[in-house]
C-alpha positions in Angstrom: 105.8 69.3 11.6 103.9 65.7 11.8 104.9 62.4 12.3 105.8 59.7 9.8 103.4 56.2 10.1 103.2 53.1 8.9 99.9 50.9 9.1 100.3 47.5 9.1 97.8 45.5 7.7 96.2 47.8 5.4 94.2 45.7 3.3 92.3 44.4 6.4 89.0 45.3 7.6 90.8 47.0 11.3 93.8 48.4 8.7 91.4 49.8 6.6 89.8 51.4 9.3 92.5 53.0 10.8 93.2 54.6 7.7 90.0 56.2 7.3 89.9 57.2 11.0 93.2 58.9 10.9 91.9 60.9 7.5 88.4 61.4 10.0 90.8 63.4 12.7 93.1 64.7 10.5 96.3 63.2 12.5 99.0 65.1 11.8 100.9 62.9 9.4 103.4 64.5 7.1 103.6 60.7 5.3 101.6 57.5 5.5 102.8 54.2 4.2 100.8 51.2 4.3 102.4 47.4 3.9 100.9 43.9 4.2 102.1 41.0 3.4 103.7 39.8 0.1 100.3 38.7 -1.7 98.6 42.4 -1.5 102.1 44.2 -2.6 101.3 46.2 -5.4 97.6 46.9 -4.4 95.8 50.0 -3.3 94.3 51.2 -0.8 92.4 54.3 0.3 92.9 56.8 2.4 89.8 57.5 4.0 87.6 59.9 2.0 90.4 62.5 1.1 90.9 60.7 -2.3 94.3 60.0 -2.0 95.2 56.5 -2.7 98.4 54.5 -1.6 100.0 51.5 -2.1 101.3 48.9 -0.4 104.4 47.4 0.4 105.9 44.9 1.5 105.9 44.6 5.2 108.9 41.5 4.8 110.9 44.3 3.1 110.3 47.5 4.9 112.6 49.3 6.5 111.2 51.3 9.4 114.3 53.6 10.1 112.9 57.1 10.5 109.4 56.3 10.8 107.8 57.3 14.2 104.3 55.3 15.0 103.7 51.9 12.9 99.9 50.4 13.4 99.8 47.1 13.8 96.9 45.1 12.4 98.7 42.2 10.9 97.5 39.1 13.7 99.8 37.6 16.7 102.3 35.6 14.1 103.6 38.1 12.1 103.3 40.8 14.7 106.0 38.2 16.5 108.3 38.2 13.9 107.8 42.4 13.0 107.0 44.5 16.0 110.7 43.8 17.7 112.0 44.7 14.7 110.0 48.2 14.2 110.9 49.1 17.5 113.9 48.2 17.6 114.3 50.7 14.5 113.0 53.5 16.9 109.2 53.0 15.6 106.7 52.9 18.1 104.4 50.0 17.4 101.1 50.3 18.9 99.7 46.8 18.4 96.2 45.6 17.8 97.0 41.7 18.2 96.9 39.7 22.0 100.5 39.4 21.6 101.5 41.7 23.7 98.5 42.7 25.7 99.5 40.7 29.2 103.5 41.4 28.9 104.1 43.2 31.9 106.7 45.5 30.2 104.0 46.8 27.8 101.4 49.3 28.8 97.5 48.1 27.6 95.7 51.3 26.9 92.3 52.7 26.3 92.9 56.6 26.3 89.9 57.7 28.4 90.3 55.0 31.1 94.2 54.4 31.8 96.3 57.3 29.6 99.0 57.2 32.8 99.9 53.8 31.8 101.4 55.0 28.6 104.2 56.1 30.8 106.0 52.7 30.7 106.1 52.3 26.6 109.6 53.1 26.7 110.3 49.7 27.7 109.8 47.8 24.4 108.9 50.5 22.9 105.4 48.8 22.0 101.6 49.7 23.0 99.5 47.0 23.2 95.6 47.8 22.0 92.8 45.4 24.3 90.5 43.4 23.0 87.6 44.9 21.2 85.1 43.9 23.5 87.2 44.7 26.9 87.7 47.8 25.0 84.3 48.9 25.0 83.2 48.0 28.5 86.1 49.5 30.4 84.8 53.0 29.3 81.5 52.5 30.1 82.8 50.8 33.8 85.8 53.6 34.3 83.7 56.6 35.5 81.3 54.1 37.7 84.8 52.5 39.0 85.8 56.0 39.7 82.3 56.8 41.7 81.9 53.8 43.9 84.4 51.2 43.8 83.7 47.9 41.3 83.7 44.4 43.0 82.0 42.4 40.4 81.2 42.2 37.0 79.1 40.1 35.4 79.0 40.2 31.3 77.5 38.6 28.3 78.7 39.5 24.9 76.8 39.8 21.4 79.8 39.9 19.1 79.6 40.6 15.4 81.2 38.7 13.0 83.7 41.2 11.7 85.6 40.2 14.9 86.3 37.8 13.1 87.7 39.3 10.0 86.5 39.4 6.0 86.0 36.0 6.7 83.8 35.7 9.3 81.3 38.7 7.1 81.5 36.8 4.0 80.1 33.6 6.1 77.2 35.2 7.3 76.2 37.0 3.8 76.6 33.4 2.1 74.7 31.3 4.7 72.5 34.3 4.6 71.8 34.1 0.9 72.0 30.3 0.8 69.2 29.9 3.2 67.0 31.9 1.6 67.2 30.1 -1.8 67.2 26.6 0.3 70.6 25.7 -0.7 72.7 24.1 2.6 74.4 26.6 4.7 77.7 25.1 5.9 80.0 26.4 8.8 83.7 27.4 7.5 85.2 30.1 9.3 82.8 29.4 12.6 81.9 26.0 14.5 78.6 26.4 13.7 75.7 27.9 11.5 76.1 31.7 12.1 73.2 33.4 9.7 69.7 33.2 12.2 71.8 31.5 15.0 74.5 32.0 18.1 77.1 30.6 19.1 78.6 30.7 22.1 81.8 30.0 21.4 84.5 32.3 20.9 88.5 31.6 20.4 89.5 28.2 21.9 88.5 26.4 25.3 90.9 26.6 28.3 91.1 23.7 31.0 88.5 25.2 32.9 85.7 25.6 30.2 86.0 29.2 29.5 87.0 30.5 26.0 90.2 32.4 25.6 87.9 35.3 24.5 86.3 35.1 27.9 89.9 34.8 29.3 91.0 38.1 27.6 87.9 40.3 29.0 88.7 38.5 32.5 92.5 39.8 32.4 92.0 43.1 30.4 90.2 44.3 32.5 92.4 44.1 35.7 95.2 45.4 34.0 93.8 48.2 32.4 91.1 49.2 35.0 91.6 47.1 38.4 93.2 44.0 39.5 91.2 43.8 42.4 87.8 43.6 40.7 86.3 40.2 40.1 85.2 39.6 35.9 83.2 36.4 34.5 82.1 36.6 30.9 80.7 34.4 28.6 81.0 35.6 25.1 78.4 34.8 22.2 79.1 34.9 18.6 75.5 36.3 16.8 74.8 37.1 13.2 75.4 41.2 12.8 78.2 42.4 10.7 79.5 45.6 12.6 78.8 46.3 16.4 79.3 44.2 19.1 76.9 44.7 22.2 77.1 43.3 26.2 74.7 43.2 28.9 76.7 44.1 32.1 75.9 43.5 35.8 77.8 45.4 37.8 78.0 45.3 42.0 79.7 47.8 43.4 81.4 48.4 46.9 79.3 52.1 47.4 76.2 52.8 46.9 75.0 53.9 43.5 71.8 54.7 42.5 70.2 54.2 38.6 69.9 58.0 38.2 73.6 58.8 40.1 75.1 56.2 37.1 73.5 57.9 34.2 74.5 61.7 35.5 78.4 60.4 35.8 77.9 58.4 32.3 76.0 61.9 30.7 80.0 63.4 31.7 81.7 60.4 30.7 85.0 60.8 27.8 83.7 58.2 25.1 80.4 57.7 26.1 77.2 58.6 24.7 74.2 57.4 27.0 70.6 56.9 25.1 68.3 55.7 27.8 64.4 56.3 27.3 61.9 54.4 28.8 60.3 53.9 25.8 60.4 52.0 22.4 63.8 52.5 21.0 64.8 54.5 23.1 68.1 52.8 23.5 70.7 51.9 21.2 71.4 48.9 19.1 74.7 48.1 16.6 72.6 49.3 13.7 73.1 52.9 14.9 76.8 52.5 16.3 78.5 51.2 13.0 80.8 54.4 12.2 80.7 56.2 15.2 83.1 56.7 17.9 81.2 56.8 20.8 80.4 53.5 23.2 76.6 54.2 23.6 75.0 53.1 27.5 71.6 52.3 27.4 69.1 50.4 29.6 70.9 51.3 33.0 69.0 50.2 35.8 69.5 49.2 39.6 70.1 45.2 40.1 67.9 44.5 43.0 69.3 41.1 43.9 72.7 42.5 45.1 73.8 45.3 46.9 75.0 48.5 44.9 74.5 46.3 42.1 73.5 48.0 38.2 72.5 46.6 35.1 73.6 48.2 31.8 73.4 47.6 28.2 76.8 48.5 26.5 77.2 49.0 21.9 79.8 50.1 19.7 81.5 49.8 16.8 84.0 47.2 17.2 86.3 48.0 14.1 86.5 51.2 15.6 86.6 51.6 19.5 86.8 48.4 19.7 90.3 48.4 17.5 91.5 51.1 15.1 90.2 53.7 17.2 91.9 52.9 20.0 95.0 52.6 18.3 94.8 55.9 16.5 93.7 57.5 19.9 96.6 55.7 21.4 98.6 57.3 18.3 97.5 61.1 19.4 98.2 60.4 23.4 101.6 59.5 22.3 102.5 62.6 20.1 101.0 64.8 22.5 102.9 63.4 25.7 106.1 62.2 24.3 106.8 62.4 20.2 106.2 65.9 19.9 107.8 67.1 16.8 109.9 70.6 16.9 108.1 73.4 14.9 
């Protein structure tokens, strides 16, 4: 017997993807329904590949009595207004907005780095997913955390514009195609030319100069993997759809050698490391887009620092870095706590 869900946000580009994921791994869903708000009601959506289509509701009108795991992809505001009330109902939201992320009563998780914490979801009965970019860097730091002890980290994002949403894409395509032709290509959806540029300038500023995106990575990442270890990162904007990279300096307490970081990475749940010493012999966001793996390349010892490493860190942010992790965080959930009677 499988579970009833509800994805929120279905006509999205992280909504769409979690429907095609859960088609991908076959969750066991006996039935699916997908709402959004009142403009796409009526509209339909996919399923992944299976050919099944559905269509989509009205999230305003919904009533989520009897259903078991809702999806959230629907943004902080109306994830305010809807996740209390899905819960309430007995459906466990696991939610893809920051709402929730730093509420002490709701457990951040990324399966293969903190699937303990899931323990604690009974409390508002809501799962908050992290931020596609803190995502993707705890896995890769996890297994080194677990070897010899993180102090520091050091990271600079390349983040692609469908963290941004449909909007941010359809920017870069039309500055794209207007450049080429020599017609003007005016910012809209970012503060600045995006197509053959970077900005470095994500979410809003804070008092203290950093963005809230930086923010996020800074406080993720204590929560999820240590609140002892110290994070600064300065996160970049640059003109690639799907994929989001980082170059990560790490300093650890232990010692850690280059080769020691790439045996524990080789054995690492959600990692993929591609590290040759040679042209291409590394990944870029090209090759992540659709895969579930965070690929490691480039890992290297930091001389400047003691037990310090540098690493180069890629995947697909739609995915890991967002319905993914929610669909994983779907499957920890049945399998420890929701599992349904034969």
């Amino acid at each position: 017997m499988g579970y009833r869900v509800v994805v929120a946000g279905a006509t999205g580009n992280v909504g769409r993807e979690m429907l095609n994921i859960l088609a991908e791994r076959e969750f066991p869903a006996d039935e699916i329904a997908v709402v959004a708000s009142s403009r796409s009601t009526g509209d339909m959506v996919d399923f992944g590949e299976t050919g099944k289509q559905l269509k989509i509701q009205n999230i305003e009108h919904f009533d989520p009595e009897g259903w078991d795991i809702a999806l959230f992809a629907i943004g902080s505001e109306a994830t305010k207004i809807h996740a209390p009330r899905f819960a309430a109902a007995g459906c466990t939201v696991i939610d893809n907005s920051s709402l929730y992320r730093m509420d002490p009563d709701v457990p951040l998780i990324v399966p293969e780095v903190n699937p303990e914490a899931i323990e604690g979801y009974r409390r508002k009965n809501i799962i908050a997913n992290p931020n596609c970019s803190t995502a993707q860097m705890v896995v890769a730091l996890k297994p080194l955390h677990d070897a010899a002890k993180i102090k520091r980290v050091v990271v600079a994002t390349y983040q692609s514009v469908s963290g941004a949403g449909k909007a941010g894409m359809d920017e870069l395509f039309e500055q794209s195609r207007n450049i080429f032709v020599g017609d003007q290509a005016e910012p809209k959806k970012f503060t600045k030319q995006i197509a053959f540029n970077v900005i470095p300038h994500i979410d809003s500023f804070l008092d203290d100069g950093s963005t809230k995106e930086e923010w996020k990575m800074v406080v993720e990442t204590k929560k999820i993997l240590d609140p002892k270890i110290k994070v600064t990162a300065t996160c970049v904007r640059v003109p690639v759809f799907v994929g989001h990279s980082e170059a990560i300096n790490v300093e650890f307490e232990d010692e850690i050698s280059a080769a020691d970081a790439k045996r524990i990475l080789r054995e690492a749940p959600g990692v993929m490391l591609v590290d040759k010493h040679e042209d291409g012999g590394y990944v870029t966001p090209v090759e992540c887009v659709g895969e579930y793996a965070t690929f490691i390349s480039r890992v290297r010892e930091d001389p400047t620092v003691d037990n310090g490493l540098s690493l180069w860190c890629v995947s697909d942010n739609l995915r890991k870095g967002a319905a993914l992790n929610a669909v994983q965080i779907a499957e920890l959930l049945g399998r420890r706590h929701l599992q349904k009677a034969a």
